[in-house]
C-alpha positions as CSV (number, residue, x, y, z in Angstrom):
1,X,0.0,0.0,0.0
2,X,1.0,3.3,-0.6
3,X,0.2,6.9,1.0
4,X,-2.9,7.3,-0.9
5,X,-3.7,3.5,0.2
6,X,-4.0,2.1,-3.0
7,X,-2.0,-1.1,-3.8
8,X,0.2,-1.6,-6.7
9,X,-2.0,-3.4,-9.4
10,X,-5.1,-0.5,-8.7
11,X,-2.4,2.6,-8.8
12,X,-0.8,1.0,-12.0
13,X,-4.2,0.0,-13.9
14,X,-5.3,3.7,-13.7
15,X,-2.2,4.9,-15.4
16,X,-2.8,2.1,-18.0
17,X,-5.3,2.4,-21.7
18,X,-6.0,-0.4,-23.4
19,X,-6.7,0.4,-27.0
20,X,-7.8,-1.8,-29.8
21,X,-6.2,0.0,-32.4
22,X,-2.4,-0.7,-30.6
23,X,-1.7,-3.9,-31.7
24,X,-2.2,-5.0,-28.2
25,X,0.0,-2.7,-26.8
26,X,-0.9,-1.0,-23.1
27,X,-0.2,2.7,-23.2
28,X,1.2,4.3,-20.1
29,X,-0.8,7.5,-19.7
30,X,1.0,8.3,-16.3
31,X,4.4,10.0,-15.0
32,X,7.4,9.4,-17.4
33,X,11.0,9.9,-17.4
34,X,13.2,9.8,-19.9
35,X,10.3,9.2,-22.2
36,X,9.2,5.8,-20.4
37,X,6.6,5.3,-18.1
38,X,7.4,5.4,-14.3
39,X,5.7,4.0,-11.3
40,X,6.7,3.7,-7.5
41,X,6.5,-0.1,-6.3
42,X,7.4,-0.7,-3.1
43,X,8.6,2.7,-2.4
44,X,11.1,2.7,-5.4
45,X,10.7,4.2,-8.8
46,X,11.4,2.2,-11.5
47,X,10.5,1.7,-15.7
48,X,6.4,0.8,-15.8
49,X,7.2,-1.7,-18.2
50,X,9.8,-3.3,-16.0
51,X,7.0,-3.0,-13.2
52,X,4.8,-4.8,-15.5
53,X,6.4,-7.4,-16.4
54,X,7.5,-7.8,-12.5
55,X,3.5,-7.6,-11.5
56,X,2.0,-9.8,-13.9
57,X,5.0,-12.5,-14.4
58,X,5.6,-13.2,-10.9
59,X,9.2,-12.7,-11.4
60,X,12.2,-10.6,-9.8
61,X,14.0,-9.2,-12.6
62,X,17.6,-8.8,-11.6
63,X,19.2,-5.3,-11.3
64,X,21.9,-6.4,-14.1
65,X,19.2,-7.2,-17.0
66,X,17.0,-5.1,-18.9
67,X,13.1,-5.2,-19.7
68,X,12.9,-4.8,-23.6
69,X,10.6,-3.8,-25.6
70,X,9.4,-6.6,-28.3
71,X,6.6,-4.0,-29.8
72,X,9.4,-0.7,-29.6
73,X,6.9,1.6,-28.3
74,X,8.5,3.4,-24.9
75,X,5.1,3.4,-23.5
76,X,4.0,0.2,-23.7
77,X,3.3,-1.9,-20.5
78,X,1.8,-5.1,-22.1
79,X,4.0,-7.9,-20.4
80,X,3.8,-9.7,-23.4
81,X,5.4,-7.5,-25.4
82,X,8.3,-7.5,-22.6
83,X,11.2,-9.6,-22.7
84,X,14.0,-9.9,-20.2
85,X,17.5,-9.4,-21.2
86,X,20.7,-7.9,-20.9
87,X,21.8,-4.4,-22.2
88,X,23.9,-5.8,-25.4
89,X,20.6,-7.9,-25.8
90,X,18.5,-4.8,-25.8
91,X,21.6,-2.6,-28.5
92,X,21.2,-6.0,-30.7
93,X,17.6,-6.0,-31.0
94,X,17.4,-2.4,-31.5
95,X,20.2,-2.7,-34.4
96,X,18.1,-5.7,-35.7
97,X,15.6,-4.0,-36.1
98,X,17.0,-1.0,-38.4
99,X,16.1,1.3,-35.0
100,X,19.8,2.8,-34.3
101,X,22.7,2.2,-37.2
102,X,25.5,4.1,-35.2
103,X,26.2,1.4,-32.8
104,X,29.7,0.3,-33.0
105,X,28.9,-4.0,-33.8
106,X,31.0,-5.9,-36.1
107,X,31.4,-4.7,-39.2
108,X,30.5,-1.2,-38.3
109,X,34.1,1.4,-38.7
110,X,33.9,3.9,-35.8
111,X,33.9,7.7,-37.4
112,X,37.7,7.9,-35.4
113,X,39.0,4.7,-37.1
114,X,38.2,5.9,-40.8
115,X,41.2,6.1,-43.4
116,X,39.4,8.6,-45.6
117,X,36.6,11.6,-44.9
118,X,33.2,11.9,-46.4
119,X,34.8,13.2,-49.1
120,X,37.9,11.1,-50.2
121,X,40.5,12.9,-48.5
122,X,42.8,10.5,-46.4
123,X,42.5,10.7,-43.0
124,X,46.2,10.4,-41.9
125,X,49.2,12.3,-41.2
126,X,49.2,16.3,-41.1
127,X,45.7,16.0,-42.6
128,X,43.9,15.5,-39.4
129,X,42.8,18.0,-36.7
130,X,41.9,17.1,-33.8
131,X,38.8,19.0,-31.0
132,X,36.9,17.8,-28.2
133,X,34.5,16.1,-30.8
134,X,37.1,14.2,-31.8
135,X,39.0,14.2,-35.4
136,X,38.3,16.1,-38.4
137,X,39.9,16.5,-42.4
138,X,41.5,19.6,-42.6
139,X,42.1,19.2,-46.3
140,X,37.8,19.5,-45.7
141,X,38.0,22.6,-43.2
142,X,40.3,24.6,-45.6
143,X,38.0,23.9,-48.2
144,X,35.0,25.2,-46.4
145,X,37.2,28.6,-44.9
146,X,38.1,29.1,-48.5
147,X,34.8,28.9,-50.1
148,X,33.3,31.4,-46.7
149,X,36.1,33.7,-47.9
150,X,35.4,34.0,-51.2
151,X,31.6,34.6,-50.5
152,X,32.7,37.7,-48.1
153,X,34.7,38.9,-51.5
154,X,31.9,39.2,-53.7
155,X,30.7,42.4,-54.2
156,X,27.3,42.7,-54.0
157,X,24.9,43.5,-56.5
158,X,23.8,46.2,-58.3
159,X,20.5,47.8,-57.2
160,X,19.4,49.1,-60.6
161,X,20.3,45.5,-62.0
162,X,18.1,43.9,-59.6
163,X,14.6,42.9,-60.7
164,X,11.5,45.3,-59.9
165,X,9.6,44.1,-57.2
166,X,5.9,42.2,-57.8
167,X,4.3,45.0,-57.7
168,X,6.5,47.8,-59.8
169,X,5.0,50.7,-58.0
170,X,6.7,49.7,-54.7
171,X,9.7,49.5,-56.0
172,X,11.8,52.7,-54.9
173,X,15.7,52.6,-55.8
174,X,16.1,54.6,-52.6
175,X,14.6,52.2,-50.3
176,X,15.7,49.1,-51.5
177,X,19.5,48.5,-50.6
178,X,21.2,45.2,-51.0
């Protein structure tokens, strides 16, 4: 029981809607965090779905493993749409899945392990910089200074040159500066 003297399975079905339309999925309507539903149960917050699955399984879910989603919606609290696993469990299925690609699995080159940048330049020697985000092409960054340089060059347009406006009669070569 709790302050209001509700127990668990009351306080948790009225932050629960069963829809038809969810493909079975139980949508948390109550407090979230982190964009997952959150519940106290015996006097600790925790994940709703990992409450859930807790409440309606009978089980103890261990503080080392993970309640995942099978149906990837954050508010679901359908138990059966719960499985029990660990974190790398939980990055797999998401990658799986086509969720997340940046994950660094097999396979996958980490952006600081690349030999070349996005756009051929080879990412060794003098041609890397380095910043708190980690490295970068400077062949790239010169590239991009030059080309802001040679905008500021330009000289800007000729007012008389420019087109009238829509409407020709608002167009006043004294209020119309570029």
């Amino acid at each position: 029981m709790n302050r209001k003297g509700l127990d668990f399975e009351t306080r948790f079905n009225m932050n629960v809607v069963k829809p038809e339309d969810r493909g079975g999925c139980w949508v948390w309507i109550g407090s979230k965090a982190n964009g997952y539903g959150r519940i106290y149960k015996d006097g600790v917050a925790m994940p709703a779905h990992r409450a859930s699955y807790e409440f309606y399984k009978s089980v103890k879910v261990p503080r080392d493993l993970v309640a995942c989603h099978k149906c990837d919606n954050r508010w679901c609290v359908n138990p059966d749409h719960i499985f029990i696993g660990t974190h790398s469990d939980n990055q797999i299925d998401c990658r799986d899945k086509g969720r997340r690609t940046y994950f660094f699995f097999k396979g996958h080159t980490p952006h600081n392990k690349k030999e070349v940048c996005q756009n051929g330049h080879a990412m060794s020697g003098d041609n890397i910089g380095k910043r708190a985000g980690g490295r970068y092409c400077l062949q790239c960054s010169r590239d991009r200074a030059r080309a802001r340089r040679k905008k500021a060059r330009q000289k800007p347009a000729d007012p008389t040159l420019r087109k009238a406006c829509e409407r020709a009669s608002d167009y006043k070569k004294e209020t119309h500066h570029v």
